[in-house]
C-alpha positions in Angstrom: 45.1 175.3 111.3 42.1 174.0 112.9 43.3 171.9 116.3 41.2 168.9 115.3 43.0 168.1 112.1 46.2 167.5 114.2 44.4 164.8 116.0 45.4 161.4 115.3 44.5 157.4 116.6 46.9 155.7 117.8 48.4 152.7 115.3 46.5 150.1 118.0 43.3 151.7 116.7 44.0 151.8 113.3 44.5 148.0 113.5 41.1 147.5 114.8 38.4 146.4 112.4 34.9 148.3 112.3 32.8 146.1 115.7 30.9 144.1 114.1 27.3 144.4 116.0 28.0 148.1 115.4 28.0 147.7 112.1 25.4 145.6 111.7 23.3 147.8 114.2 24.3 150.8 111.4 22.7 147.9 108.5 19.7 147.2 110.6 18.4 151.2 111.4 19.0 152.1 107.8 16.9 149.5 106.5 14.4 150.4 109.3 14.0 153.7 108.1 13.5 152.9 104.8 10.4 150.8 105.9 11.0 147.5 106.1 9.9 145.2 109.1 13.0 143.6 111.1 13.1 140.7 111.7 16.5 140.7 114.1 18.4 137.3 114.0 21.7 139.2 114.2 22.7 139.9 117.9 23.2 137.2 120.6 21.1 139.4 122.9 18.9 137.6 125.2 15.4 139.0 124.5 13.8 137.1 127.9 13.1 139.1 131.3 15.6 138.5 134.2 14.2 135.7 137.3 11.5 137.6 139.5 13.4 136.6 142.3 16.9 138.3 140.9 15.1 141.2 140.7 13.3 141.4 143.5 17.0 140.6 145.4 18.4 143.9 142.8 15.5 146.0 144.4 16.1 145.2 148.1 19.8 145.6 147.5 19.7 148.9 146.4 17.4 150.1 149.0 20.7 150.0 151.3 22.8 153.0 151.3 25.8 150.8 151.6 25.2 149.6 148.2 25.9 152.9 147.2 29.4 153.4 148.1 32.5 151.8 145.8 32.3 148.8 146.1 33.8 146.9 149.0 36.3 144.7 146.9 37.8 144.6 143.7 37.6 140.9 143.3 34.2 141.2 143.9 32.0 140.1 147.3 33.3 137.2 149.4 29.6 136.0 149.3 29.5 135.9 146.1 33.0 134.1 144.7 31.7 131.6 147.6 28.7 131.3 145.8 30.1 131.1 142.0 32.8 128.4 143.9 29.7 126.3 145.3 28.1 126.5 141.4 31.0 125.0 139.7 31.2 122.2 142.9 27.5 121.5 142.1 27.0 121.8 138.3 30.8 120.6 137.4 32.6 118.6 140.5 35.2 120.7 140.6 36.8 122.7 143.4 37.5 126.3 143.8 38.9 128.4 146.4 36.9 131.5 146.3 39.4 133.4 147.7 42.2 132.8 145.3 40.6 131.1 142.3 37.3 133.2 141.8 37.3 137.0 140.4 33.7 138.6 139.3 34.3 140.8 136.2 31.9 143.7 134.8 30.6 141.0 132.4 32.7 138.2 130.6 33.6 140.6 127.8 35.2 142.7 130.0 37.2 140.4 131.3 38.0 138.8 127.9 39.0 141.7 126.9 41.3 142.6 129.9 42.7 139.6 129.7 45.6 140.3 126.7 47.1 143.5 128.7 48.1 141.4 131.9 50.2 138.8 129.8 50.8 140.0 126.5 54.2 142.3 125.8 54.1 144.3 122.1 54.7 141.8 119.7 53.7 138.4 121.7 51.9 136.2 119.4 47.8 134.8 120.8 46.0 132.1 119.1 43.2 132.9 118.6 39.9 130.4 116.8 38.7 132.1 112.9 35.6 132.3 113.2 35.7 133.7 116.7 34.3 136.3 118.8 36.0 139.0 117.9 37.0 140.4 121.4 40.0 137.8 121.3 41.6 139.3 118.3 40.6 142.8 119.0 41.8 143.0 122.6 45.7 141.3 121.7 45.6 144.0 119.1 44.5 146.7 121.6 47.3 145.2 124.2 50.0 145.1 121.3 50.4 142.0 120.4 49.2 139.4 117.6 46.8 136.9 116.9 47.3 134.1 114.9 44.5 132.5 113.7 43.9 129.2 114.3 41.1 127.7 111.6 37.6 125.7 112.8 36.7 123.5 109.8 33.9 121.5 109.5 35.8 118.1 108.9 37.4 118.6 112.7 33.9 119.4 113.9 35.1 123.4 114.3 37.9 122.1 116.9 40.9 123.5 115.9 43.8 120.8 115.1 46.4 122.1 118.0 48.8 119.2 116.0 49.2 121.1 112.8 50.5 124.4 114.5 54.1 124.0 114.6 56.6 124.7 117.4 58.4 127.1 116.7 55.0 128.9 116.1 53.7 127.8 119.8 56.6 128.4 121.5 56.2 132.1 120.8 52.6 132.4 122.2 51.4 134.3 125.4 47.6 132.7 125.3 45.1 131.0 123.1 41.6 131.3 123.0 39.1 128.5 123.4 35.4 128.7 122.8 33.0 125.7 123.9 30.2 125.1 122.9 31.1 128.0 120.4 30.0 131.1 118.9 29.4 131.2 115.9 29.7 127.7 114.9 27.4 126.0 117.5 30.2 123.3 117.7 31.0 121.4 121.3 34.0 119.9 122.9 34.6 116.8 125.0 36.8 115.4 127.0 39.5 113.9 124.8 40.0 117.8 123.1 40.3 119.3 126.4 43.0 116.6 127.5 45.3 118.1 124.3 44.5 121.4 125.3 46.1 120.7 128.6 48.8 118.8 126.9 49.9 121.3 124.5 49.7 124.3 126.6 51.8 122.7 129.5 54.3 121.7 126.6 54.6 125.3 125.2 54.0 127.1 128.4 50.8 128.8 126.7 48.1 130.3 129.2 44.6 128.9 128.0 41.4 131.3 128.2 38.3 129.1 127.9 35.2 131.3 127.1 32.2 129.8 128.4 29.2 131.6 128.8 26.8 129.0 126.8 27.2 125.8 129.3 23.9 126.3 130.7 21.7 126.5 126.9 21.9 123.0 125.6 19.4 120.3 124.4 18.1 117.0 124.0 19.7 116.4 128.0 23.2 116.9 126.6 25.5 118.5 129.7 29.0 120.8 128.2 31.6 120.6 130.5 33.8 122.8 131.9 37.5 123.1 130.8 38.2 122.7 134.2 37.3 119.1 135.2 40.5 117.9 133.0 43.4 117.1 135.6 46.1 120.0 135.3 43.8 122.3 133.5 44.2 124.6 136.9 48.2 124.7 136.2 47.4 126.4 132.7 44.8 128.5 132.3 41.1 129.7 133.3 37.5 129.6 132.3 35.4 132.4 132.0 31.7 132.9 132.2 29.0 135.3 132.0 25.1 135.6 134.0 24.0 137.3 130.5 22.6 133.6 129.2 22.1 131.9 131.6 19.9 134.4 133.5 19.3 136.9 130.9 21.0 139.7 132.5 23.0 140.7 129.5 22.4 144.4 130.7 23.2 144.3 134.3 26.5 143.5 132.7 28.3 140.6 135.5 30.6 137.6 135.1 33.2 135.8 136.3 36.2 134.3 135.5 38.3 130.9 137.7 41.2 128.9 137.7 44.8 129.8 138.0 45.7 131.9 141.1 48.3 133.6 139.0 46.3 134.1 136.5 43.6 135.7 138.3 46.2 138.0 139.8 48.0 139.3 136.8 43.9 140.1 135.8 43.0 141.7 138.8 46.0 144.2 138.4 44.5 145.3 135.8 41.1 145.8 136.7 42.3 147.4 139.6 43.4 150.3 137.6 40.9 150.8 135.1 37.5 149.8 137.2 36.7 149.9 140.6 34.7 146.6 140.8 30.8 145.6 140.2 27.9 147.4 141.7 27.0 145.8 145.2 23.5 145.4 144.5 24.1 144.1 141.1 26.3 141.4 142.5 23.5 140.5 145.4 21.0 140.0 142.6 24.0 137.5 140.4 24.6 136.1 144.3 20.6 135.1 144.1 20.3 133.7 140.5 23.2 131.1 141.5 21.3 130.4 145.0 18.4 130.6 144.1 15.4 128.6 142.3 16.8 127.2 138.6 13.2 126.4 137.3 13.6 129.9 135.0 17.0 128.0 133.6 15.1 124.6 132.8 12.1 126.6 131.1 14.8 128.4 128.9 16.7 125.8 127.4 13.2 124.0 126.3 12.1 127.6 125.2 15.6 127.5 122.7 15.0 124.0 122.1 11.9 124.8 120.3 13.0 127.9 118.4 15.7 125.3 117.3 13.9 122.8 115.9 11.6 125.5 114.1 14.6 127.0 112.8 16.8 124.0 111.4 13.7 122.0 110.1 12.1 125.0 108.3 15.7 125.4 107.0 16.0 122.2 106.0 12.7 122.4 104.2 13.9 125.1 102.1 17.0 123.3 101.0 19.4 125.0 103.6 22.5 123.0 104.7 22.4 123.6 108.1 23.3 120.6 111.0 21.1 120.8 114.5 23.0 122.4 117.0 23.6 120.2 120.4 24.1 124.1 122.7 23.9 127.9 122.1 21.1 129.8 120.8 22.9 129.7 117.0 22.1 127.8 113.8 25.4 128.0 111.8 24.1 127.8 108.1 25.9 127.5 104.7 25.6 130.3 102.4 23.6 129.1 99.3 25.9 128.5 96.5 26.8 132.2 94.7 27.4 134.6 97.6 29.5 135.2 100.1 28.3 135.4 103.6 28.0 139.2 103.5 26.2 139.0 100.3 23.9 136.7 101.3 23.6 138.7 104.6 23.3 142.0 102.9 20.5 140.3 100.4 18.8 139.2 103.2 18.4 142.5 104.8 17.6 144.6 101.9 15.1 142.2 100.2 13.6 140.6 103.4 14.0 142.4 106.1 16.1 139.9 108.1 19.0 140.6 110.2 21.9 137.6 109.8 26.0 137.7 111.1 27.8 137.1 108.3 30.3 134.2 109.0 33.7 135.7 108.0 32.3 138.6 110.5 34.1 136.0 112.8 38.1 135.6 110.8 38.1 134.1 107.0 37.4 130.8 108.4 33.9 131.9 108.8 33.4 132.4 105.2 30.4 130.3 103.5 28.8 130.5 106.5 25.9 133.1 108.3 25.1 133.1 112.0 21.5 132.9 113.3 20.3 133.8 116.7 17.3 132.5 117.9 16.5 136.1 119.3 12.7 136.4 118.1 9.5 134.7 119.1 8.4 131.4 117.9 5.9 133.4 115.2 8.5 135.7 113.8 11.0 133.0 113.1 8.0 131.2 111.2 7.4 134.6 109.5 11.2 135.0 108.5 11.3 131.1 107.1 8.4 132.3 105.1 10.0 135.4 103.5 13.1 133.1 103.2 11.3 131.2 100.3 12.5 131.7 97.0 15.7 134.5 98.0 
């Protein structure tokens, strides 16, 4: 009998749905070899250069051999959790302790991911936003445990209503996922959400895991806090962010994540044993985008500000139902009326040549919906509004 036929998955990947950029990557090449011009709206994936001066800082970085070696912590460099801690001070007013309440991660996924194996026993039960990124669900699979989906409706502005899960529901969960301003849906949180957040994870003893990578990309002067300027947020839970965004340095793959010291430790345990921290001159060049000059920040967000306004007013235009979105680099569209989102998505693909996420990509409560990235120059998104016309 030949040896690999006796080779089997384990049941935690069996449980694991197909990724969906990889699948959608799959989508994309086909259609590419079959000749049509992509037009790629799919993938969240920065498509601007890194700051000058981050890579300039990257270059003389590496030019020391000491940069070479492991890395000298785990938690990452004491310069730079002091500078992450200074950030939040300046952009949010609120107080870290670098030592105990900062940890750099190999890029917020990574650390999203991680996340699930430190608190989260076989069987635990995570809430978890549908639609969501799907590293939330995926990784409390992956660590054993599961997710309960927690629905984002339009009528509750894609919060999720933390009243209607019941108790004997929330007593049983480990964590819960939180996601603002959010991917897919574009939708933003304020102040009074965050309050109940605080309030119902205190009650149920629940660990919260804000995601926050897409603070810095907002419009028309609107500011998104941070989960962690709420009174007792620190007693419950952490906030994680990413330099892929804000910076565009998806590919140098850095992030961080703050807040509870316990927390952070339980994390860091883990990380200990599977990485052994960030490269050192990848963390002097994330050290220099936080200290460093923010002009490239300002000039991105009008940049996305203007792809925006192309986007949801050409939409609008063709009839689209489609609401302007206050952060991220999303348009969250309804589905014409008789598809479904992976119809619609697929149609788009085959007939146009333009690449869509396909809302229930994101849980069921994504369904009715496709995602749009405003990952293409101001021209192409014209050109893909004109092939649009009439699909």
């Amino acid at each position: 009998m030949n040896s690999i036929n006796r080779i089997k998955k384990s049941d935690r990947i069996n449980k694991l749905p197909p990724y969906l950029f990889f699948e959608i990557r799959k989508a994309k090449e086909e259609a590419a070899r079959r000749g049509l011009d992509i037009i790629d709206l799919g993938e969240g994936d920065p498509d601007q250069p890194t700051p000058q001066n981050v890579i300039d800082k990257l270059k003389e970085a590496s030019q020391n051999s000491e940069n070479h070696k492991y890395p000298s912590s785990y938690e990452g460099l004491s310069e730079l959790r002091k500078a992450i801690a200074d950030w939040y001070k300046d952009r949010f007013s609120v107080d870290l302790n670098p030592d105990e309440e900062v940890l750099a991660l190999l890029g917020g996924k990574e650390g999203l991911g991680h996340i699930s194996f430190a608190f989260v026993n076989p069987g635990d039960m995570v809430l978890v936003p549908s639609p969501g990124y799907p590293v939330y669900s995926n990784s409390t699979i992956l660590a054993g445990g599961n997710p309960l989906s927690i629905p984002l409706i339009k009528s509750n502005h894609f919060l999720p209503d933390l009243s209607s899960i019941k108790s004997d529901i929330a007593s049983k969960a480990k964590l819960m996922f939180l996601n603002y301003p959010n991917n897919p849906t574009t939708a933003v949180a304020n102040k009074e959400f965050f309050f109940k957040v605080v309030e119902f994870a205190q009650k149920y003893n629940i660990i919260v895991c804000h995601d926050n990578p897409y603070s810095e990309i907002s419009f028309d002067g609107f500011k998104p806090m941070s989960f962690l300027q709420i009174p007792g947020s620190k007693e419950v839970g952490v906030e994680f962010h990413s330099f892929s965004k804000t910076y565009n340095m998806a590919g140098w793959r850095i992030g961080f994540v703050v807040g509870n010291k316990k927390v952070l430790e339980g994390l860091l345990k883990i990380k200990s044993q599977l990485d052994s921290g960030i490269p050192q001159a990848i963390q002097y060049g994330a050290i220099e985008a936080l200290r460093g000059p923010q002009e490239s920040v300002h000039k991105l967000r009008k940049m996305y500000q203007e792809k925006r306004d192309i986007l949801v007013e050409g939409l609008k235009e063709l009839g689209w139902e489609v609401e302007k979105p206050k952060a991220t680099f999303y348009v969250w569209a309804t589905v014409p009326k008789g598809y479904t989102s992976t119809e619609f998505s697929v149609r788009l693909l085959s007939k146009k040549g333009i690449v869509v996420t396909p809302g229930s990509a994101y849980g069921e409560a994504g369904e009715g919906y496709i995602r749009i990235a405003l990952m293409a120059s101001k021209e192409r998104l014209k050109e893909a509004l004109d092939r649009m016309r009439g699909i």
